[in-house]
Residue frames as qw, qx, qy, qz and C-alpha x, y, z in Angstrom:
[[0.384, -0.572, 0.285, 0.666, -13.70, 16.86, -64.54],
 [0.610, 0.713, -0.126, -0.322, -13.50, 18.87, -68.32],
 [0.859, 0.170, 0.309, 0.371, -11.39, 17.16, -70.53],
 [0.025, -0.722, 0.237, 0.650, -8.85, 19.74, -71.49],
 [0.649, 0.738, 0.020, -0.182, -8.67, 20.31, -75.51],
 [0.607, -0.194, 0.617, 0.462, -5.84, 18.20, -77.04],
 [0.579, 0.703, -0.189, -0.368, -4.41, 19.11, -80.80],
 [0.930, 0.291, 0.158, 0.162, -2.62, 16.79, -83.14],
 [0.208, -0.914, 0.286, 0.199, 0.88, 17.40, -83.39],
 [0.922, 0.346, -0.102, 0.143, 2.69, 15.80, -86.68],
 [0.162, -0.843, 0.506, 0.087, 7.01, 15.64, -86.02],
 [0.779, 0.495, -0.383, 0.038, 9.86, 14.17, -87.69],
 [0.533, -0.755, 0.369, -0.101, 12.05, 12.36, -85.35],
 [0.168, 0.542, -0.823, 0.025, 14.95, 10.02, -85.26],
 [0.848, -0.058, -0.310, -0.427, 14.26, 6.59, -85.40],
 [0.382, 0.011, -0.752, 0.536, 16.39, 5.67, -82.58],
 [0.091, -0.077, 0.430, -0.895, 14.57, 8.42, -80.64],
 [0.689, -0.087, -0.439, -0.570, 10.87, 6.55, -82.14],
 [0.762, -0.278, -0.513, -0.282, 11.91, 3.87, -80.74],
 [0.226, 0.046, -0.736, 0.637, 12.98, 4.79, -77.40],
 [0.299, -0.045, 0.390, -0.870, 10.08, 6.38, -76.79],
 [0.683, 0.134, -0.516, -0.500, 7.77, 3.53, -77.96],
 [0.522, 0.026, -0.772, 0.361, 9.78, 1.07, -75.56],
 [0.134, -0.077, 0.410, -0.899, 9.39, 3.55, -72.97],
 [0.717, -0.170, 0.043, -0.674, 5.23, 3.56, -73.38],
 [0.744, -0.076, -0.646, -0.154, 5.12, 0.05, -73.88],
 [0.646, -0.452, -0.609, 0.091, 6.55, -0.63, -70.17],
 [0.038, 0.028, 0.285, -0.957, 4.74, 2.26, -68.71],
 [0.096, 0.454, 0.886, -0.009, 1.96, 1.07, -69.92],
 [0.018, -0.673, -0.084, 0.734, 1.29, 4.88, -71.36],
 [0.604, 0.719, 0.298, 0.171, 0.42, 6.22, -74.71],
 [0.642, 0.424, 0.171, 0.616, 3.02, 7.61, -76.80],
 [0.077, 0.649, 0.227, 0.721, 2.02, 10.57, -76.67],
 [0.666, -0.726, -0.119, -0.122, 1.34, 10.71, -73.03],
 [0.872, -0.237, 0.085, 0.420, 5.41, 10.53, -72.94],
 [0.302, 0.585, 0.176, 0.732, 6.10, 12.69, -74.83],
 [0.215, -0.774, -0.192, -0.563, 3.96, 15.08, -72.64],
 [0.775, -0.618, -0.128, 0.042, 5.27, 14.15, -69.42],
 [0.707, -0.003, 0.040, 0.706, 8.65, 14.77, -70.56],
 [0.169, 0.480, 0.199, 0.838, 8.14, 18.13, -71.78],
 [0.403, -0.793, -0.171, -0.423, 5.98, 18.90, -68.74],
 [0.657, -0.734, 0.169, 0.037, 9.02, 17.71, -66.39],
 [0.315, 0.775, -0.534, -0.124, 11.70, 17.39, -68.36],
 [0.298, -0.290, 0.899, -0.140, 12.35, 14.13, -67.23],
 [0.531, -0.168, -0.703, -0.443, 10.20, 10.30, -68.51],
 [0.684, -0.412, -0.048, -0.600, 7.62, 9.30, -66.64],
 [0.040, 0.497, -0.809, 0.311, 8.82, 7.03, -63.60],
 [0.636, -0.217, -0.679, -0.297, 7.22, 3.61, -63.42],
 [0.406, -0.157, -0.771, 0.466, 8.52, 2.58, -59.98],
 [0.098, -0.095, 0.297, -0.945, 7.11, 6.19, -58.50],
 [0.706, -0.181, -0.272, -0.629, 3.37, 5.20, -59.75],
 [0.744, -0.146, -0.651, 0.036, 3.94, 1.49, -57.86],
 [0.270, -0.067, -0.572, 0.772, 5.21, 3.29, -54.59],
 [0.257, -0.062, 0.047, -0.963, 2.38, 5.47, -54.71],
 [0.792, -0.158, -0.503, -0.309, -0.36, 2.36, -55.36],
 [0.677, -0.099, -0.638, 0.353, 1.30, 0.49, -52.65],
 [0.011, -0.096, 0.452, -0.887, 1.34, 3.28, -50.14],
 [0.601, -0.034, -0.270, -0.752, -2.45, 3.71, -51.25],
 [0.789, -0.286, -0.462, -0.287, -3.37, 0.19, -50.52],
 [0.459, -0.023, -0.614, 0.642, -1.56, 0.26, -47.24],
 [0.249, -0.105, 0.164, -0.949, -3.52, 3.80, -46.39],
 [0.635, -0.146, -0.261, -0.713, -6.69, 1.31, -47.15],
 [0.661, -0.148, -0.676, 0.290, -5.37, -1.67, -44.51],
 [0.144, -0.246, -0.621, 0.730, -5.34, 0.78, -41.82],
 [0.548, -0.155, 0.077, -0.818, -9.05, 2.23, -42.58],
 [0.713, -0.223, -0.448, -0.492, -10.14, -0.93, -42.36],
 [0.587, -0.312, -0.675, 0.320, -8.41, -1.94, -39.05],
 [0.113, -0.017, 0.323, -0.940, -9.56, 1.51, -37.89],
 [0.580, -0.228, -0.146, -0.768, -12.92, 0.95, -38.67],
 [0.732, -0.241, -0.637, 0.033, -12.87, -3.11, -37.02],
 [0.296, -0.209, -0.683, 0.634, -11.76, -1.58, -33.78],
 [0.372, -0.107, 0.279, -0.879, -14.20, 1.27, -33.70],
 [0.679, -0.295, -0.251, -0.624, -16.63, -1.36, -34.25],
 [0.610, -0.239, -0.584, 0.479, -14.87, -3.58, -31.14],
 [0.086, 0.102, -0.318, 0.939, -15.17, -0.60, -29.40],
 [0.534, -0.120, -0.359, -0.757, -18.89, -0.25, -30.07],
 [0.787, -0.204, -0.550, -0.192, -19.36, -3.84, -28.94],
 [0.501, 0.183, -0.593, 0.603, -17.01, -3.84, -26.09],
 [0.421, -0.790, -0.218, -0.388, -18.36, -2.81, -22.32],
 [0.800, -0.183, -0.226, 0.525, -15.05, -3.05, -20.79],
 [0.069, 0.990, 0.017, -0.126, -13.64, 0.49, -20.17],
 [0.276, -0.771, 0.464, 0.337, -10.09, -0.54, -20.11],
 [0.523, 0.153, 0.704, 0.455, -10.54, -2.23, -23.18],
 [0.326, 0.897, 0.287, 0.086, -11.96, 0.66, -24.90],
 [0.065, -0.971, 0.201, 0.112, -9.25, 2.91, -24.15],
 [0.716, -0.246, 0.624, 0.193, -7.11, 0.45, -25.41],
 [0.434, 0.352, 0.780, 0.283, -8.53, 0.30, -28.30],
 [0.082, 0.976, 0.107, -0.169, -9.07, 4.25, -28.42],
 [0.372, -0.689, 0.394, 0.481, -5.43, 4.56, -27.91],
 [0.448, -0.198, 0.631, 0.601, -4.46, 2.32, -31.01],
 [0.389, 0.723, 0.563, 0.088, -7.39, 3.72, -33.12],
 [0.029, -0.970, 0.110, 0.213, -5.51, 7.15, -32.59],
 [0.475, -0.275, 0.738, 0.392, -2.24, 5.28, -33.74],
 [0.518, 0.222, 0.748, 0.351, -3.54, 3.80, -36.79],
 [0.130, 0.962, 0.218, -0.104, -5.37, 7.55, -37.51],
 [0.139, -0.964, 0.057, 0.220, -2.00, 8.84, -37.62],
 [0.493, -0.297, 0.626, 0.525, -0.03, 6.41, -39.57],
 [0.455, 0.672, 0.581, 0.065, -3.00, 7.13, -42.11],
 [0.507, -0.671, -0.038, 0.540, -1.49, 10.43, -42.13],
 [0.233, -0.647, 0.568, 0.452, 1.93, 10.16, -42.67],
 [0.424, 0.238, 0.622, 0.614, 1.50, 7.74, -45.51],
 [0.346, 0.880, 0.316, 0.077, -0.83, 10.65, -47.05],
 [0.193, -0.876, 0.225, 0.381, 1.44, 12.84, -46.33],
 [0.572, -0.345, 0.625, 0.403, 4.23, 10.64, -47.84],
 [0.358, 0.388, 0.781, 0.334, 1.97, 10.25, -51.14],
 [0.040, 0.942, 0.240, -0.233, 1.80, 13.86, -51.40],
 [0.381, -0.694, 0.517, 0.326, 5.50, 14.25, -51.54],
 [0.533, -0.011, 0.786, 0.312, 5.99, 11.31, -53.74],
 [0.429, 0.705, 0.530, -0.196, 3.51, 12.88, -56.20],
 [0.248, -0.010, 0.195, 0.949, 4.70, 15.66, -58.94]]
């Protein structure tokens, strides 16, 4: 991905208003400046919890590839038929809560 072309931008602010936004990066774990910009680009600060819902969905989305991928390989191994289709059925299940969290983490996104 390019790196878009950042300039230096010098400004005189209030030193209440320093150090909210200072607090603010600190637990956001964000550069100054990276607050600043998020504010002006949504008018709003940058929302810790939203980034943790979004991780957490994310590593949920990566529990169900991996119990999608243990049943296709139980499937694989499996010469039962009515255990396969068992195991078809909930493979289609677990395909489709994969989804909805994407989905959800679309939404959740600005």
């Amino acid at each position: 991905m390019k790196n878009s072309r950042r300039i230096l931008l010098k400004a005189y602010i209030k030193p209440d208003l320093h150090e909210r936004i200072m607090s603010h990066a600190k637990r956001t774990r964000l550069s100054a400046s990276r607050v600043v910009e998020r504010v002006l680009e949504t008018g709003k600060l940058p929302d810790q919890s939203l980034d943790q819902a979004v991780l957490r969905l994310l590593e949920i989305n990566a529990d169900q590839a991996r119990l999608g991928n243990l049943l296709l390989k139980g499937m694989n191994e499996t010469t039962d038929g009515h255990v396969v289709r068992q195991m078809q059925s909930l493979l289609r299940e677990v395909r489709q809560t994969q989804q909805q969290i994407k989905a959800c983490v679309a939404e959740l996104k600005p």
